[in-house]
N, C-alpha and C positions, 0 to 999 in steps of 0.2 A: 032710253039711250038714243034712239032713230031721232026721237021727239028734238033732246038735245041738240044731235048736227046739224039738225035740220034748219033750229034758231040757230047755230052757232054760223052756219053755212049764210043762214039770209042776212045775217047782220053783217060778215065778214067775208062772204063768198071764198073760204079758205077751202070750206071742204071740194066745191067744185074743180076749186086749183088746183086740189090735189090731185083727184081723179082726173081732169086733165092731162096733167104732166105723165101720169102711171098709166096711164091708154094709150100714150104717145104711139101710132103706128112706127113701127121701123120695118126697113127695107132687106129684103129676103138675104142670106148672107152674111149678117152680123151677127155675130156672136163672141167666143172666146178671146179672140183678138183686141176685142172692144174694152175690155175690163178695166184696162190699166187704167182711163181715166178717171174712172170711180176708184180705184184702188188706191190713187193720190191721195182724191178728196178721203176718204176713209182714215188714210194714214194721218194726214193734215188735223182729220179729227180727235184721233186718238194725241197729238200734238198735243195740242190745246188743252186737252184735258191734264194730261199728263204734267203739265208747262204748269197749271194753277194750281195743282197740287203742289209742283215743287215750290212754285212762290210763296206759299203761305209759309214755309221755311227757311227762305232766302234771303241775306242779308247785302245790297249791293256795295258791299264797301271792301276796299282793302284789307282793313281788320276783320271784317267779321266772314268774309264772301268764304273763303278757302275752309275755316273752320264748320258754317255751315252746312257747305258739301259735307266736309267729311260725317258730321253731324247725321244728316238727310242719307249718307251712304252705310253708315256702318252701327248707327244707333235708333234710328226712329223705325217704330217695327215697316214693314213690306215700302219702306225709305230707299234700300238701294233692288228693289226690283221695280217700282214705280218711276226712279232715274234711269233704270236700265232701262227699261221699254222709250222711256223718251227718247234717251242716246237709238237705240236702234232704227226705231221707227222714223227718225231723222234719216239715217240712211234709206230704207227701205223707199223712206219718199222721194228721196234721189233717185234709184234706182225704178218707181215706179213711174215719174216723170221722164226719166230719159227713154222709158221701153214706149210709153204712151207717143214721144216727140217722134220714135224710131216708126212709129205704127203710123202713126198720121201720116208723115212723111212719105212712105213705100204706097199706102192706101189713095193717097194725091188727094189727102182730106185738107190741103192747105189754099185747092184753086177755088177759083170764083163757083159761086160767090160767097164762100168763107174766110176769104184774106183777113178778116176782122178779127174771127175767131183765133188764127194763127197768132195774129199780131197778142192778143192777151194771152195767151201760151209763152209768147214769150217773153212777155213781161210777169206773168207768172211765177219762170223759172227763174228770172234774175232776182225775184222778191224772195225763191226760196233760199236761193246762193246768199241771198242780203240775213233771211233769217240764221243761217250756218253761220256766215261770220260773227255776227254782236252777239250769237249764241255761245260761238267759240271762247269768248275771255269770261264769260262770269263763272268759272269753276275756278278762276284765277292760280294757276299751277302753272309751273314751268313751259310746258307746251303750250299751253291756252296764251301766257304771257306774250311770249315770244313769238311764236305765232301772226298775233294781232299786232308787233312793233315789223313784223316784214311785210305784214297786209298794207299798214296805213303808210309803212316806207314805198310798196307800191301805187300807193295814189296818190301821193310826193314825187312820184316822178310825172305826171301828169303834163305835157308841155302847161306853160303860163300858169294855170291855175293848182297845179300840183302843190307846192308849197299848202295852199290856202287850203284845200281836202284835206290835208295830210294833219293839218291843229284844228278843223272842222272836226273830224273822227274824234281826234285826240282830248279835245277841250284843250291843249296846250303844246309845247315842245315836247314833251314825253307821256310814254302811258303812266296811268298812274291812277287816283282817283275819281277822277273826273272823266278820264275813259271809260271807267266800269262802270261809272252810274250813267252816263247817256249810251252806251251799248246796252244796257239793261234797260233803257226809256224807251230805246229804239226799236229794241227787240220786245218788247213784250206791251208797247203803248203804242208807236208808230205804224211796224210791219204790220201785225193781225187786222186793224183795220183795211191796209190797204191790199191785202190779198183778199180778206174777206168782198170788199167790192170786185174787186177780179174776178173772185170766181164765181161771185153773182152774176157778173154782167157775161162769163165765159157761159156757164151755164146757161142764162138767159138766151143768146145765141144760137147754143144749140139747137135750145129747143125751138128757137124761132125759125132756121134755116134744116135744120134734120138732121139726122146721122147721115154721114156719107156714104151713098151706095154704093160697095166695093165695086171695082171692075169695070167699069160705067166710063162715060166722057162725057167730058162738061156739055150739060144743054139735053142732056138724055133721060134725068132724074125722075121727070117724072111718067115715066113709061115704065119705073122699076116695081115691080110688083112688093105690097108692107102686109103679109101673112102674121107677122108676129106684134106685140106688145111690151111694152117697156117693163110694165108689171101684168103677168110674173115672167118675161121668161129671159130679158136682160136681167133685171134685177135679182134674179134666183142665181142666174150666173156670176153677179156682182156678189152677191151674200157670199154664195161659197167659196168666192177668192177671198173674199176678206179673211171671212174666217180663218182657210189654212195660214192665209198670213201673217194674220194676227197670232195662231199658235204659234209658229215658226220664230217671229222676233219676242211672245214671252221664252218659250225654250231658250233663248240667247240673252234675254234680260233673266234670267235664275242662273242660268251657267257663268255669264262671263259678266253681267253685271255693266257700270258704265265705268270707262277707269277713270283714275284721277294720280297724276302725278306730285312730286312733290312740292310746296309753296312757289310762289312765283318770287324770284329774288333776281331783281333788277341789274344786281352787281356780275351778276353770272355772265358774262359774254361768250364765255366758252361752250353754254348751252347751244346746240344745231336744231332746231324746230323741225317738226316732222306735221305736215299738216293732215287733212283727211284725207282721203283714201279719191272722194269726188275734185280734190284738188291737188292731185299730187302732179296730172298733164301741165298745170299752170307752176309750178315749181319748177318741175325738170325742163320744161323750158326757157327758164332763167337761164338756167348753166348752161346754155348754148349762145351766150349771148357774152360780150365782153363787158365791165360794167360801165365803161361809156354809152353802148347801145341797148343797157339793159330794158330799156325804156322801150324798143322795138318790144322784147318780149312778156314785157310785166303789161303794155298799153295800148299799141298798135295795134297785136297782131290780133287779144280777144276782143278788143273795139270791133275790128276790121271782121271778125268771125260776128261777135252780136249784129251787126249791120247788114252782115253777106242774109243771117239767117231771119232777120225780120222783114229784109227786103226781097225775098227770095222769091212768095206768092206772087211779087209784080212782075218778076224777071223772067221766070217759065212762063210761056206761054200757049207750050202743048196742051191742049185739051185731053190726051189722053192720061187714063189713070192706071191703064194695067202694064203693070212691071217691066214686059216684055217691051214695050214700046214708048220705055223713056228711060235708055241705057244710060245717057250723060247725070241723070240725075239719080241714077242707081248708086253708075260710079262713085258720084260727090258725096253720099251718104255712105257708103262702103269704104271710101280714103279715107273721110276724118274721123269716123268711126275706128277704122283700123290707124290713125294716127295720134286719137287721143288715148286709146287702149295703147298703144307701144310707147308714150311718153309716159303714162301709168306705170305698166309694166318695169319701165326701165327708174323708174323714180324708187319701185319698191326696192327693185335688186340690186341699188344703190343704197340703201337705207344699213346701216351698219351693222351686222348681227351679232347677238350676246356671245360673247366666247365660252366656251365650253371650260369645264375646271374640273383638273383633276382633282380624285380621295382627298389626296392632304390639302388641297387648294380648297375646297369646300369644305373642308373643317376649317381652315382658318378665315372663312369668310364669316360659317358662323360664330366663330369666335370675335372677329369684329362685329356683328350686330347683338351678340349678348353683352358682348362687353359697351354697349351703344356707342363705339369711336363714331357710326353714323351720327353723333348729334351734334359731333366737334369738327368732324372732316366730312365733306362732300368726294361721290365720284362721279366727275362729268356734270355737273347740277345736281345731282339727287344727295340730299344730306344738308349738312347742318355747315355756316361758314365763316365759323368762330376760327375755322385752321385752314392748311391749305387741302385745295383739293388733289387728292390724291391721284385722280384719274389724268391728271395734267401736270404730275407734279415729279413724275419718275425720270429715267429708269433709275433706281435704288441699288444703293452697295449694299448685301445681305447683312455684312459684317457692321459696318455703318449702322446699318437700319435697326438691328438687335442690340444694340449699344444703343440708343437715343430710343427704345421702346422700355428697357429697362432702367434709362435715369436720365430724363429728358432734360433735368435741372443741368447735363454737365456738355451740354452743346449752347444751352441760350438758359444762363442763369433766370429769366425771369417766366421762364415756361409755366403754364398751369397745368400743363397737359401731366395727365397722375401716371406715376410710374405702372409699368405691367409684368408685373410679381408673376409670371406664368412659369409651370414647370418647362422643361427644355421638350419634349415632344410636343406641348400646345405653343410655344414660341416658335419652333420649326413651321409649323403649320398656317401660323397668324403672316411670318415673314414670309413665307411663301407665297400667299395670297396678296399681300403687300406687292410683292414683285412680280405677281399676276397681271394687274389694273394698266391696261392702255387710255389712248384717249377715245375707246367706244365703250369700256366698260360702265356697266351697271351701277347699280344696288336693286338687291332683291327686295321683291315687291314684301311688306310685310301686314296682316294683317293689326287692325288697331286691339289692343288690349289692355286692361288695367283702367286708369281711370283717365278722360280726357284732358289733355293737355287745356291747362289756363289759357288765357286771352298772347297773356305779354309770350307766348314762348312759341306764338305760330309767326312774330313778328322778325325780320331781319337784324341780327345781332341782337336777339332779346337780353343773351345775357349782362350788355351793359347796365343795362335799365332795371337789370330783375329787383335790384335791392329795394327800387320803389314799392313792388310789390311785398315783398319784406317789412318793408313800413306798414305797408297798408292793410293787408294781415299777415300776420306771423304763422299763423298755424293754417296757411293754404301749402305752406311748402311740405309740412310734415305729412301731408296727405300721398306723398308719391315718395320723401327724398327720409330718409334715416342723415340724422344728425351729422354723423361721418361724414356724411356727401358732401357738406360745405365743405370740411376740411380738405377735399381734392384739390379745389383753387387755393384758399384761403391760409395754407401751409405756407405759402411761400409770397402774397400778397394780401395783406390786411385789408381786412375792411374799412371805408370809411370811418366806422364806427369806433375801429380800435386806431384812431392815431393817437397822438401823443396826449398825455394827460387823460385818456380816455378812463383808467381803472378808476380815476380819484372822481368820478361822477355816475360810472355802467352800476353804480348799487341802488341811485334814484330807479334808472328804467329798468334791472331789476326787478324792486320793489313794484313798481307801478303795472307793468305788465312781464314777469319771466316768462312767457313765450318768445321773446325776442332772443333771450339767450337759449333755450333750445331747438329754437332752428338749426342752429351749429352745435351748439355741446349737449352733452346728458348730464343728468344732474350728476355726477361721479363729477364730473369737470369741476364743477362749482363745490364741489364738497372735500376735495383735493386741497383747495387754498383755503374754503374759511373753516377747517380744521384747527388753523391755526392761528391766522388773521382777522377772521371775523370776531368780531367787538360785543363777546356776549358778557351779560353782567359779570362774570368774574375773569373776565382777557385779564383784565389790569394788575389782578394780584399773580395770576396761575399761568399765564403763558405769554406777557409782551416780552418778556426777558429771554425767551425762545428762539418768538418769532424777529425780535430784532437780532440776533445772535443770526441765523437760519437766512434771511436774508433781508435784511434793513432797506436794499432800496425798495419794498413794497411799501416800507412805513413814508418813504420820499412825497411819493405817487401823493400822497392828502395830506400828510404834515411836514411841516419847516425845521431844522434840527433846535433853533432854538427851544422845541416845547419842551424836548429834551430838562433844557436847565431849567424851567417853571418847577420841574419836581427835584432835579437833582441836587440843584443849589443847596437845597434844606436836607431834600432827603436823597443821602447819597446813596450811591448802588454798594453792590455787597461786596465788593471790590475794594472798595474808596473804606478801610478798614486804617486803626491805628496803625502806623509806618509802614502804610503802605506806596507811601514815595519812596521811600529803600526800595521796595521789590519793583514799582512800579517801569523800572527800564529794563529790565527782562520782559516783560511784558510787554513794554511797545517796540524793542526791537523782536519779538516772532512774530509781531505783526500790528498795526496802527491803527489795523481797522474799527477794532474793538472801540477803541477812544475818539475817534472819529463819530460815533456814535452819538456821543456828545457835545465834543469838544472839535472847533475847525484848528487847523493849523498854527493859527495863531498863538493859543494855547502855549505849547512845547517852546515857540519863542519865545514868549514872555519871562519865563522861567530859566531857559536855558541859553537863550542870548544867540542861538541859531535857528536854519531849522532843524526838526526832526522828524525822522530821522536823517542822519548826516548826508546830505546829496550829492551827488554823480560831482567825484573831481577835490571834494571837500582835501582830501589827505594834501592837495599843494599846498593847502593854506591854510590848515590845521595850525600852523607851528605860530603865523600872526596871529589868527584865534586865539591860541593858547596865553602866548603872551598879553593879549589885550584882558583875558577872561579867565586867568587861571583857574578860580575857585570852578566856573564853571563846569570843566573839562575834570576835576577834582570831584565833583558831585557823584561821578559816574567810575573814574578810572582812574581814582587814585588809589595809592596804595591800601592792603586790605578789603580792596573791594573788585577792583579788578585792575591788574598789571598790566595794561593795553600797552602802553608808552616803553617797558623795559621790555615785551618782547620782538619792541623795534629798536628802542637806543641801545642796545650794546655792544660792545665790540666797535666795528669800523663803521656803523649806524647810529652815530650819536649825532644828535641836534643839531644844529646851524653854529648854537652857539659858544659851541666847546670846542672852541679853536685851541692853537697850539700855544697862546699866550692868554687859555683862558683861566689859569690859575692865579696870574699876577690882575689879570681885570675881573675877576670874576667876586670879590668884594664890594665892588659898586654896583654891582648887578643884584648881588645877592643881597646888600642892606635894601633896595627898591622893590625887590621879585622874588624876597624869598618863599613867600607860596607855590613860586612855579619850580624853585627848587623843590619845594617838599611835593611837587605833582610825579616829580619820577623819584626821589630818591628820600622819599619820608620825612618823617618829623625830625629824628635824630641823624637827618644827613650830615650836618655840620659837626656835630661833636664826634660824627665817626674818624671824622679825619684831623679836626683841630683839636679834639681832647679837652676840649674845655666848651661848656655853652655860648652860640655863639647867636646874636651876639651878647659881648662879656657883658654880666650881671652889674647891677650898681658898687656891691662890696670887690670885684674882680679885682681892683687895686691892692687891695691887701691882702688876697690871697695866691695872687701870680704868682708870690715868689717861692709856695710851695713847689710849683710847676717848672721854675726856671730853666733847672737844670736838662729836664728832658727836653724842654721845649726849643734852649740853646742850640741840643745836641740832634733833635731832628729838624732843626730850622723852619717848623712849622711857623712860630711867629712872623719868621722876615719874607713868609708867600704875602704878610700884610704888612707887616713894618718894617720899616727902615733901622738898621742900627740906631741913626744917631739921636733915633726915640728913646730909643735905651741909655744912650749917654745924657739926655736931659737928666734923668733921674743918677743913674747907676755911676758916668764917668769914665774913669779910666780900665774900671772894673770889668765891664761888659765883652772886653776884649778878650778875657777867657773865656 
């Protein structure tokens, strides 16, 4: 092994570097104080590791970024303790950065001749700020979102070249795609390089110039006595802060994990951003600023801060370094310490706190996440925003609010939104909670369970698009959703699928794949209709006569009625029996439908010279009807079959045409119409009242004059003749 280093040492001179650097004398004095800046580099390491591990899982895009977290947080084994320690140790590097800046600073580690070393310290710390922001959006959630669109709105305001930053960042006018993938180029292709040189060349430095000997004044250094060595007795110091460190941020990566809020959805503007905890001085000082001069506080003032503190080494010019005897520069570190701590402070105790919920109000919260109204209603951003959000949407009338949870169809007929059948203690409870939701309220954090959500349903209104998926495979929905679930929406708005004409073709895709129809139905669905309709070898003898009876417009949906007459013409139905035209108007008046079956309207006119049956108004104009078409009118309602006509004309209801001179005219009507007489008053109307057939038989001439006498004596003949008819023949005679 000696052998080894020793070639590895001559060919590389590595080993001697190393032993170099770890004999580093240091100067009496230094010790615990000193850590932080190893404590960085440490943290920065554990970074990087942590950062590669998550990459090998991370997807930077829109679609897939937010899924993957969750992916990487809740399913890939020691996934979300490996993201937690990265989220933490992000902080802890802030944290150990600023303690390090705090220690340099008070120690007067920044005078000559180290001004170098200060200066990359502080470009250090803005590389770190650089890596937290492009860090900040690729978990792509509401806060990350939002977040990054008020960052890049602050470098938008930039005098002159703002604009040009603000779609630099962006790759365009909004965040979007193109944001996520160059914040992820930036952050994990760009930065690591350039702090890796940093903190070579910071390092490097040190060890060229030495650790600062506390206490000391510039120009005295080397009179300070270097008792100790870098290794072991800094470096032992360095080990065992890391270590508790490092235990400290996993304890907080197993406990509390790294969060992640709900999807990033663009539409949201009523989302408020809450940024990190190292940035929340730079927030709260926006709000002291009108937004015309926001620009003093998003740009000026931390320009004007990075500037004061990179130029700072040139501007002090005390050579002393002990505390006591560089009060102006104690103060400066003590004010803005104590000034970015009090814009902190006040930025948290402004941050909006969860409202507390009473017994019944937390029952009815979990009644909305079992019932997952989360997937259809957002509160405040968190949730789903298919509906309105709720958190922005109140205050609510209780009475109001339980009326439209119990029948959402009777406020906005074309709601999807599914009724909630709840008994009245869990409706008390749900409404309650309802009329809880301000605009700081929540949605409780929930763990993921079940199986993971597909691609299309982590997107923005997935549900319009979902039916693609539907297409694409049918049996991905049955893996989460019971068949019933469509019918939530689809009660009251059809599918594509089902428009018009749709039944007279759904038996090809059917056939081809019935997965498509049980995404929505159970087979019971389908076994309801072709009970009766389905077309098995023997429909035709055993049940079309049923199912057309049952309901006919199913046979419309794929046949014409003519196919109807292809059978019936020849072979008529059981109906269509010898005289069965006698019976047949009983039958079409309880109802048309029947015959309709076969026959269109046309039918009944052809036959009966109208239509039928008789339509709205017919009775004004029955009576011309009658006259033009007696027989017709006679088919149905003439005597011995049905009295229609005399249970109108008798009495002071008699026809038009039986006026008070219609006994003397009613001979010329009667020889042209007398079927319309026999339509109300029979075959033997005439001989009721003239006593003889009328009209008279061919022999009538020589048999009148059995009749004469009565016929004299009731002057039935002269209702038609004239005497002096009777004196052609008779004479003077007739005058008796």
């Amino acid at each position: 092994m000696r052998k080894l280093l020793a070639w590895i040492d001559e060919q590389t001179g590595l080993i001697t570097g190393i032993r170099n650097f770890a004999e580093e004398p240091l100067p009496e004095k230094v010790g615990w104080p000193h850590i932080f800046g190893s404590l960085a580099l440490f943290f920065f390491i554990v970074q990087v590791a942590t950062g590669i591990l998550l990459m090998a899982y991370y997807s930077p895009s829109p679609d897939h970024a937010y899924e993957t977290v969750q992916y990487i947080t809740d399913t890939l084994p020691f996934g979300s303790f490996v993201r937690g320690l990265h989220h933490w140790t992000a902080s802890a590097m802030m944290v150990a950065l600023g303690l390090h800046l705090i220690q340099v600073f008070l120690w007067g580690a920044y005078k000559p001749p180290r001004q170098i070393i200060w200066l990359i310290g502080v470009g250090l710390l803005l590389v770190t700020f650089g890596f937290s922001f492009t860090g900040y959006l690729l978990p792509w959630d509401q806060k990350a979102y939002w977040a990054t669109v008020v960052g890049t709105n602050i470098a938008g305001s930039v005098p002159l070249v703002g604009p040009f930053l603000r779609d630099l960042l962006r790759g365009g006018s909004g965040v979007g795609a193109v944001t996520l993938t160059r914040f992820f180029a930036i952050h994990v292709g760009i930065l690591p390089p350039i702090i890796a040189v940093l903190i070579g060349f910071h390092v490097l430095q040190v060890r060229k110039k030495g650790i600062t000997p506390p206490w000391t004044r510039v120009g005295e250094e080397a009179d300070v006595p270097r008792p100790q060595l870098f290794w072991p007795h800094q470096m032992l110091r360095d080990a065992i802060a890391a270590l508790v460190a490092l235990a400290v941020v996993c304890l907080l990566a197993l406990k509390f994990g790294a969060p992640i809020g709900p999807l990033a959805n663009p539409a949201d503007t009523a989302y408020t951003p809450r940024p990190e905890w190292y940035f929340l001085w730079l927030f709260q000082m926006l709000n002291y600023f009108p937004r015309k001069w926001e620009v003093v506080g998003a740009v000026v003032l931390p320009a004007a801060a990075v500037i004061l503190l990179a130029a700072y080494p040139y501007l002090d010019r005390n050579p002393e370094r002990r505390i006591r005897m560089r009060k102006y520069a104690i103060l400066l570190c003590l004010g803005t310490f104590a000034g970015v701590s009090y814009l902190g402070v006040q930025a948290v105790l402004s941050t909006p706190k969860p409202e507390k919920l009473s017994p019944l109000e937390q029952t009815g919260q979990k009644i909305f996440m079992d019932r997952r109204c989360n997937a259809c209603h957002g509160v405040n951003g968190g949730g789903g925003d298919a509906g309105a959000d709720l958190g922005q949407a109140g205050p609510f009338n209780p009475e109001h609010l339980e009326a439209l949870l119990r029948d959402p169809t009777r406020f906005q007929t074309r709601s999807i939104m599914p009724p909630a059948d709840l008994p009245e203690p869990k409706m008390r409870a749900l409404v309650a909670y309802l009329m809880a939701l301000k605009p700081t309220s929540t949605l409780p954090t929930q763990p993921q369970t079940g199986p993971k959500k597909p691609e299309s349903h982590l997107e923005p209104q997935w549900y319009i698009n979902h039916k693609f998926d539907v297409r694409k495979d049918p049996s991905q929905c049955g893996k989460c959703h019971e068949p019933d679930f469509c019918q939530t929406c689809h009660r009251n708005h059809r599918p594509d699928s089902h428009l018009d004409h749709w039944l007279k073709f759904h038996f090809g895709t059917a056939r081809e794949n019935p997965a498509y129809c049980r995404v929505c139905h159970k087979d019971s669905f389908c076994a309801s209709c072709h009970k009766t309709f389905l077309h098995t070898p023997d429909w035709l003898e055993s049940k079309h006569a049923a199912a057309a009876l049952k309901d006919r417009s199913m046979c419309w949906n794929c046949h014409q009625q003519v196919l109807c007459d292809t059978c019936h013409r020849g072979a008529k139905p059981a109906s269509h029996t010898a005289g069965w035209r006698l019976r047949h108007g009983g039958v079409a008046l309880a109802g048309t439908s029947g015959c309709m079956m076969c026959h269109r309207e046309e039918a009944c006119t052809t036959c009966h010279g109208l239509r039928m049956p008789h339509p709205a108004g017919w009775r004004s104009k029955h009576g011309a009807i009658a006259i033009q078409s007696p027989a017709t009118c006679a088919n149905c309602h003439g005597p011995g079959k049905r009295d229609t006509c005399r249970t109108c004309h008798t009495g002071q209801l008699e026809p038009s045409s039986h006026t008070p001179q219609f006994r003397k005219s009613h001979k010329e009507q009667g020889e042209s119409q007398a079927v319309l007489c026999r339509l109300c008053h029979g075959a033997n109307a005439c001989d009721n009242c003239h006593k003889t057939p009328m009209p008279h038989p061919k022999d009538w001439m020589g048999t009148h004059k059995d009749h004469g006498a009565s016929f004299a004596a009731n002057s039935f003949c002269f209702y038609c003749h004239d005497r002096a008819m009777c004196n052609k023949c008779h004479g003077a005679q007739t005058r008796d």
